[in-house]
C-alpha positions as YAML, in Angstrom:
chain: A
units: angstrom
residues:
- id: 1
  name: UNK
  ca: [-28.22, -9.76, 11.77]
- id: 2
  name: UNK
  ca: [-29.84, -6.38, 11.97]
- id: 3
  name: UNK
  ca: [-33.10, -6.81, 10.25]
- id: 4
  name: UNK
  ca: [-33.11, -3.14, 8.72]
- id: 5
  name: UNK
  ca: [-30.13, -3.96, 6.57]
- id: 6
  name: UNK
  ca: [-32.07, -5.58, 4.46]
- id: 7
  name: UNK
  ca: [-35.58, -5.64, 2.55]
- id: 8
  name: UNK
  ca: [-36.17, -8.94, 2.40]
- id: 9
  name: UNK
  ca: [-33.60, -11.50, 4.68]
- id: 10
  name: UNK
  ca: [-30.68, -12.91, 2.30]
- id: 11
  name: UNK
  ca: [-30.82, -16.00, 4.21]
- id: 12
  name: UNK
  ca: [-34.60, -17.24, 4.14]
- id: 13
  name: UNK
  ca: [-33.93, -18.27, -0.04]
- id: 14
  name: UNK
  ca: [-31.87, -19.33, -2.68]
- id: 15
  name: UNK
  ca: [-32.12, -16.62, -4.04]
- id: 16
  name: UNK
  ca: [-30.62, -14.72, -1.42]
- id: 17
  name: UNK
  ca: [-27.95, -16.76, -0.58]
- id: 18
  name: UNK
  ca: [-26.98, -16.65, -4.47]
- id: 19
  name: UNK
  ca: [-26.80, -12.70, -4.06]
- id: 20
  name: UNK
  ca: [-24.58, -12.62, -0.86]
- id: 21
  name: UNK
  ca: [-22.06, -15.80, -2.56]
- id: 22
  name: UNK
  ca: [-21.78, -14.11, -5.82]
- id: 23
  name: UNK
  ca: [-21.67, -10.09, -4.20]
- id: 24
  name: UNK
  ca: [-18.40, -11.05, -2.03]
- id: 25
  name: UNK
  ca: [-17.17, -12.37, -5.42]
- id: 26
  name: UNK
  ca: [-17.70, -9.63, -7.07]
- id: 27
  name: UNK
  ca: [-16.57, -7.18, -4.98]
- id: 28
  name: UNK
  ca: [-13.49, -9.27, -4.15]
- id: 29
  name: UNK
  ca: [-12.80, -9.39, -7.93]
- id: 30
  name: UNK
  ca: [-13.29, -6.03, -8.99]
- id: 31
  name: UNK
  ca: [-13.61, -3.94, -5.72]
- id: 32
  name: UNK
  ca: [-16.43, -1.67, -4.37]
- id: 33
  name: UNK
  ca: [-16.70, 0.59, -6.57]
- id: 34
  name: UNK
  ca: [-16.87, -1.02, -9.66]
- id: 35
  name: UNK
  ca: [-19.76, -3.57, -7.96]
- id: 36
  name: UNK
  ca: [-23.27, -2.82, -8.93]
- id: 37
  name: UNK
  ca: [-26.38, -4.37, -8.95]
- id: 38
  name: UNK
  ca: [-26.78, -4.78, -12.84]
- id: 39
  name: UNK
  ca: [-22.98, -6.65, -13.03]
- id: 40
  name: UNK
  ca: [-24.70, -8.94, -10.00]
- id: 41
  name: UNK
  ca: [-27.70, -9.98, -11.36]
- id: 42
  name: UNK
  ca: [-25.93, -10.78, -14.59]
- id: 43
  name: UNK
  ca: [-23.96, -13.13, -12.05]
- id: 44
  name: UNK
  ca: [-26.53, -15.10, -10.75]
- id: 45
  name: UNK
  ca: [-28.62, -15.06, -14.22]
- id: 46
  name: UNK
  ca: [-31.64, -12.49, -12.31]
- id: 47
  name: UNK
  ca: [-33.04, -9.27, -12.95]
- id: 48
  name: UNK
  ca: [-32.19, -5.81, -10.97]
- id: 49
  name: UNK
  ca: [-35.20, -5.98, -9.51]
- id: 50
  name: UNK
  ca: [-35.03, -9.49, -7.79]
- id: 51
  name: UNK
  ca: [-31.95, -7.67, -5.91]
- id: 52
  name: UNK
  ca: [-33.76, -4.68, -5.02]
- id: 53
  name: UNK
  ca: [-36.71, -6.62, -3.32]
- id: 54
  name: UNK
  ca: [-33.36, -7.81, -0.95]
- id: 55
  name: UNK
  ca: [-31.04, -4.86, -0.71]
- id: 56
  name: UNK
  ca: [-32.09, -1.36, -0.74]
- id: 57
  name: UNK
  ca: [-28.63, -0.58, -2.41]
- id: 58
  name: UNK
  ca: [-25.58, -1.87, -2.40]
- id: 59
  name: UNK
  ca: [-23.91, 0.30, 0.66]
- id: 60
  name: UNK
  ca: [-26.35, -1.47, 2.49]
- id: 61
  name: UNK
  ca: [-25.18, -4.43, 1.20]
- id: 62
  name: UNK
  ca: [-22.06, -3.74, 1.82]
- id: 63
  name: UNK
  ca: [-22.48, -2.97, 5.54]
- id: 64
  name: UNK
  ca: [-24.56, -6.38, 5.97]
- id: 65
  name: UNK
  ca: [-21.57, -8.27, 4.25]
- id: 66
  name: UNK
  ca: [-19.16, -6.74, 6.57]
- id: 67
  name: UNK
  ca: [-21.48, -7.12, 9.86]
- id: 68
  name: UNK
  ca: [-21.54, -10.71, 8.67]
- id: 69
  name: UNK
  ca: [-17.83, -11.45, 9.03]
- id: 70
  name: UNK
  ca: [-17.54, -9.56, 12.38]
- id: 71
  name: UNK
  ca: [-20.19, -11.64, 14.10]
- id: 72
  name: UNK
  ca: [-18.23, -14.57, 12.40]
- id: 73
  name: UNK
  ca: [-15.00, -13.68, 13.76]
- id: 74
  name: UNK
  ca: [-16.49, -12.90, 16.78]
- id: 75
  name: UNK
  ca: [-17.91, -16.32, 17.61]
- id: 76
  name: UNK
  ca: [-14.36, -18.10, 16.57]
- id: 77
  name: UNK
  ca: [-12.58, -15.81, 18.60]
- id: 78
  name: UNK
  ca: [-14.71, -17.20, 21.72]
- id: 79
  name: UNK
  ca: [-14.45, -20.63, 20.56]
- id: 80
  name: UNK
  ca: [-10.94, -20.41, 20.24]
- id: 81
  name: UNK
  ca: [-10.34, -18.54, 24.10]
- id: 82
  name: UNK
  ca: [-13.22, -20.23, 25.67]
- id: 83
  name: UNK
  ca: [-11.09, -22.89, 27.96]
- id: 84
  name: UNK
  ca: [-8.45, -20.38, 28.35]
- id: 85
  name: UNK
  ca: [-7.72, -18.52, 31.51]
- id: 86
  name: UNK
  ca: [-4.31, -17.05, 31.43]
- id: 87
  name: UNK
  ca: [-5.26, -13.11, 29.92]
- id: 88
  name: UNK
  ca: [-1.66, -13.31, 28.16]
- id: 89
  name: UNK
  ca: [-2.62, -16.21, 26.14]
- id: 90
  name: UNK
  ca: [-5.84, -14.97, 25.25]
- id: 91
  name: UNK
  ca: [-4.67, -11.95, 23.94]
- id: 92
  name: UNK
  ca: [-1.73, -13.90, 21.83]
- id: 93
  name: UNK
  ca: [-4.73, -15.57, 20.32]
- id: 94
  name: UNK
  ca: [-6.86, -13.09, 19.55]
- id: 95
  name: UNK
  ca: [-4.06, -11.08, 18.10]
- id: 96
  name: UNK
  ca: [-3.12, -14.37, 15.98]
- id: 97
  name: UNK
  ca: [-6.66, -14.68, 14.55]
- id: 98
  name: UNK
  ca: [-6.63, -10.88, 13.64]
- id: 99
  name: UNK
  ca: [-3.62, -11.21, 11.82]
- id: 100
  name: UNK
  ca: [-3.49, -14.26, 10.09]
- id: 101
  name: UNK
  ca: [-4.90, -15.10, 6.60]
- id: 102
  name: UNK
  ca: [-8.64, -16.96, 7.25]
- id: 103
  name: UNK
  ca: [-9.28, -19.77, 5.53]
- id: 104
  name: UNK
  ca: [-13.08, -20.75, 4.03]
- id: 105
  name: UNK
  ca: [-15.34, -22.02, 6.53]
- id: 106
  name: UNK
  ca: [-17.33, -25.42, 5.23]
- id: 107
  name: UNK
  ca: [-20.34, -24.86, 7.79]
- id: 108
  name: UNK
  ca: [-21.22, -21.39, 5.63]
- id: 109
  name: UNK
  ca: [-21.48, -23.12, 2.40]
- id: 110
  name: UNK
  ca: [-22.45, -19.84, 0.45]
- id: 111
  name: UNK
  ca: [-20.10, -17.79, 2.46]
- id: 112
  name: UNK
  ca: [-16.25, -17.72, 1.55]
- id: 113
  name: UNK
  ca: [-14.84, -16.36, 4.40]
- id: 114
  name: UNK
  ca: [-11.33, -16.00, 2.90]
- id: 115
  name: UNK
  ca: [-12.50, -13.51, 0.05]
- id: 116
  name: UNK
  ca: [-14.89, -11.68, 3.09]
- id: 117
  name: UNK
  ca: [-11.65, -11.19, 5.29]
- id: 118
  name: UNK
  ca: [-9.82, -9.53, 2.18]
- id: 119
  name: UNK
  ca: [-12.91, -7.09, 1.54]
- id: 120
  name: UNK
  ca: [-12.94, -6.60, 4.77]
- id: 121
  name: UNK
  ca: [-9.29, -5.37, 4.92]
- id: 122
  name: UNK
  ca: [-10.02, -3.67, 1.31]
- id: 123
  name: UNK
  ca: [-13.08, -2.04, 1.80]
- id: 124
  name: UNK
  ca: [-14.02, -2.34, 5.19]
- id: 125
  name: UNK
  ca: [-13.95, 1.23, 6.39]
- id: 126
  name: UNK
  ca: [-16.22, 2.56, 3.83]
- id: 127
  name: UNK
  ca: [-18.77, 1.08, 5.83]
- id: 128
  name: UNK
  ca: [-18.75, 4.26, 8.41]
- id: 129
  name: UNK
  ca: [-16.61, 6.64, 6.75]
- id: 130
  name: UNK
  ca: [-19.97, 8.28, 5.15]
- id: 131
  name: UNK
  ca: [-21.65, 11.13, 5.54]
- id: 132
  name: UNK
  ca: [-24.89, 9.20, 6.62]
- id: 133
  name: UNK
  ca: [-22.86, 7.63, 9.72]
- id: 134
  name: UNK
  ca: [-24.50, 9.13, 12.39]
- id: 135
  name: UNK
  ca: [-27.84, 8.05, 11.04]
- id: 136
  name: UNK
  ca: [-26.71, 4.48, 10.25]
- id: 137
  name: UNK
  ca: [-25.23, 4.18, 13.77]
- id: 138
  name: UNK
  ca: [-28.89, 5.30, 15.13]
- id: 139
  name: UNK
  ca: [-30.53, 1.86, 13.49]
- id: 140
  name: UNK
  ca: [-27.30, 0.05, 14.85]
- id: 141
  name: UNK
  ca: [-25.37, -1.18, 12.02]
- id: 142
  name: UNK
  ca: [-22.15, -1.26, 13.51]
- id: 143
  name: UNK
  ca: [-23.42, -3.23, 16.49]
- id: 144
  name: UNK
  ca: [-21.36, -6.38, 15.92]
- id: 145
  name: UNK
  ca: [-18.16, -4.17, 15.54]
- id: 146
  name: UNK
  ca: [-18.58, -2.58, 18.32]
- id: 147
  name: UNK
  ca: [-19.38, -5.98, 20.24]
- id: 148
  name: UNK
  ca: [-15.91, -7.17, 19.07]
- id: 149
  name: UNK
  ca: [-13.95, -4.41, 20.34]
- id: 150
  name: UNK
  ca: [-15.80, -4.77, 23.93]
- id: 151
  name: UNK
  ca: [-15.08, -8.26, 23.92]
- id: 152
  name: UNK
  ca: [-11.27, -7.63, 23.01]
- id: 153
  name: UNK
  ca: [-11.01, -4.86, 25.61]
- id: 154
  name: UNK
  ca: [-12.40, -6.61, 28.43]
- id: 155
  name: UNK
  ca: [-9.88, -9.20, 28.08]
- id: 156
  name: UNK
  ca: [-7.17, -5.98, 27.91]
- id: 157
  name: UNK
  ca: [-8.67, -5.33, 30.67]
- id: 158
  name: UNK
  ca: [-8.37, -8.64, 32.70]
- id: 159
  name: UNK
  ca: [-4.83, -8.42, 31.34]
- id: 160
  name: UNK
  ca: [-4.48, -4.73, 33.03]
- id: 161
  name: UNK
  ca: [-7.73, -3.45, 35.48]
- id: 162
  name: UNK
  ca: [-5.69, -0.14, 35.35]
- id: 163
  name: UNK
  ca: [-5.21, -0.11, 31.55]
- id: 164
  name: UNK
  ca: [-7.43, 3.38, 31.00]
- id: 165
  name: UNK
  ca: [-7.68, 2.67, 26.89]
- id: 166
  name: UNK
  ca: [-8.92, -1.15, 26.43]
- id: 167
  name: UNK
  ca: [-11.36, 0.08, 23.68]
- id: 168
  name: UNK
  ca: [-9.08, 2.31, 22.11]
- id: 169
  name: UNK
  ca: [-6.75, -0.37, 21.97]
- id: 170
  name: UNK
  ca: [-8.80, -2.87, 20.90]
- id: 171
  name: UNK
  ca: [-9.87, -0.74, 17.88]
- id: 172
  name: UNK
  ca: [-6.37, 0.03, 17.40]
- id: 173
  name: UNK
  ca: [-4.98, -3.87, 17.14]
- id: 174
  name: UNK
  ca: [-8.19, -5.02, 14.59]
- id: 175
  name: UNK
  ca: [-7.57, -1.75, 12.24]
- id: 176
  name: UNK
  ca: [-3.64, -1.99, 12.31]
- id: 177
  name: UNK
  ca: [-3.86, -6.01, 11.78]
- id: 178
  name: UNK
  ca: [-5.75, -4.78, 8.61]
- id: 179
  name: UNK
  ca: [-3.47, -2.00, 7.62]
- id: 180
  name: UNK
  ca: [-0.28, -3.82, 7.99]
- id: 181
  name: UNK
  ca: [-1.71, -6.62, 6.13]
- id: 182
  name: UNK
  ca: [-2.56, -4.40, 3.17]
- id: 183
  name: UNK
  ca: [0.48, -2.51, 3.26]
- id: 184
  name: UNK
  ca: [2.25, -5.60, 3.03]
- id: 185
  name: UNK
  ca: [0.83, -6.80, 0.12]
- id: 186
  name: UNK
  ca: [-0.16, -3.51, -2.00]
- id: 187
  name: UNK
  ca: [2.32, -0.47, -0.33]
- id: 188
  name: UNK
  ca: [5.32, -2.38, 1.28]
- id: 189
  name: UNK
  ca: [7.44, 0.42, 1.72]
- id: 190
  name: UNK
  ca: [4.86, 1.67, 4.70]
- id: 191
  name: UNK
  ca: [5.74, -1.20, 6.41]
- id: 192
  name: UNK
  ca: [8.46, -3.43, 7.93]
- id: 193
  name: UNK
  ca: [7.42, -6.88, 6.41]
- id: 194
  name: UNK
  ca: [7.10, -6.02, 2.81]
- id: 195
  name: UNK
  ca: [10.17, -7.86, 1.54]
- id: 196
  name: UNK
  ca: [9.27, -10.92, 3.78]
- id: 197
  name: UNK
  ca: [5.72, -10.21, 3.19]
- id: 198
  name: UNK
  ca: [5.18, -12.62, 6.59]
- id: 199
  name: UNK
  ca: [1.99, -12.09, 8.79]
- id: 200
  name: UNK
  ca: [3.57, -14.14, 11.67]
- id: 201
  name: UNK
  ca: [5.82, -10.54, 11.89]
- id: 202
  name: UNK
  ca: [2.29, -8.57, 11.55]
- id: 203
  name: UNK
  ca: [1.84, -10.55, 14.54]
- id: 204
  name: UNK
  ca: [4.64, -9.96, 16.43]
- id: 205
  name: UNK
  ca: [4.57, -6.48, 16.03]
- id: 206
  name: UNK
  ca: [1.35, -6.04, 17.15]
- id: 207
  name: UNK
  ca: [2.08, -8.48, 20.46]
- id: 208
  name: UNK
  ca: [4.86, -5.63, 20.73]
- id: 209
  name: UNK
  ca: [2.86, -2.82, 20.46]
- id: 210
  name: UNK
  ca: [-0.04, -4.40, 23.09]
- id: 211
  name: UNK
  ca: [1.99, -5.70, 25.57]
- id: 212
  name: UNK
  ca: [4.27, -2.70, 25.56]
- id: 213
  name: UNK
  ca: [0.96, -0.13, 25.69]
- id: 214
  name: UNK
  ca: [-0.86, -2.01, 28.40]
- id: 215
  name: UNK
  ca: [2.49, -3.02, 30.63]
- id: 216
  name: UNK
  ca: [3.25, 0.91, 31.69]
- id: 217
  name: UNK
  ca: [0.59, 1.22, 33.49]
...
């Protein structure tokens, strides 16, 4: 993790661990907005301060939450392609794991990765759509994002050599897996899947809207 996301690193106490668990619960409950430091440390049974000598506010907070789950999803997206060679496949799976509802991981005991994934759908973009993004992209903040999207369009790319848009694409299939999910559940009539409300037809479409992109070429 980028060290200047944070004051003090989450992970080296208790403490710490208490405020990223109990932030992702809060901001899962109530949304982004609504979270603040003072409804936190009433959480964990701390003062304002104690969170302050972590988190310089909570965008920051937000942004290292967010980081979090993309390294995450990184590494399980090359643990789950590792052994596989076939391009086609790869991309089936990657597209799968974008899509599909995540379930808690037991090796990140003060992590729920379920609730992350749905702030991540939720809230996710307010990350970068600030008016400090320039500078925040100078200290690297949206390193492991962009990290994920190289690693999907390389293997667009292995798909299609030719294919003159892999990180365009990439971007494209991660944001619209997010969209379509939302939509499904909050605005159905934006989508096609709000009566069945079914990700496996998030997935399809998407497989659809990949194949059919990088094929013309």
């Amino acid at each position: 993790m980028n060290e200047e996301l944070y004051l003090r690193n989450p992970e080296s106490s208790e403490l710490g661990k208490k405020i990223i668990q109990h932030s992702i619960e809060l901001i899962y409950k109530s949304g982004f907005e609504s979270f603040t430091f003072k409804k936190l440390a009433e959480g964990i049974n701390s003062t304002e301060a104690s969170i302050y000598r972590y988190f310089e506010n909570k965008h920051r907070l937000l942004i290292y939450i967010v980081a979090w789950y993309w390294n995450w999803l990184k590494f399980q997206i090359s643990f789950e392609t590792n052994n596989i060679i076939d391009p086609t496949i790869r991309l089936k799976k990657i597209i799968k794991l974008l899509a599909s509802t995540v379930e808690d991981d037991d090796m990140t005991i003060y992590i729920n990765e379920s609730l992350l994934h749905q702030i991540v759908i939720s809230e996710g973009s307010k990350v970068y759509l600030t008016k400090h993004v320039g500078e925040d992209n100078k200290h690297h903040f949206f390193k492991p994002y962009k990290e994920l999207c190289a690693m999907i369009g390389s293997v667009i790319l292995e798909y299609n050599p030719a294919y003159k848009y892999p990180k365009s694409l990439a971007t494209t299939i991660i944001e619209m897996a997010h969209f379509q999910n939302y939509f499904m559940v909050h605005l159905p009539l934006l989508t096609d899947f709000g009566e069945s409300k079914n990700e496996t037809e998030i997935i399809a479409f998407l497989e659809d809207l990949v194949f059919s992109s990088i094929n013309k070429v």
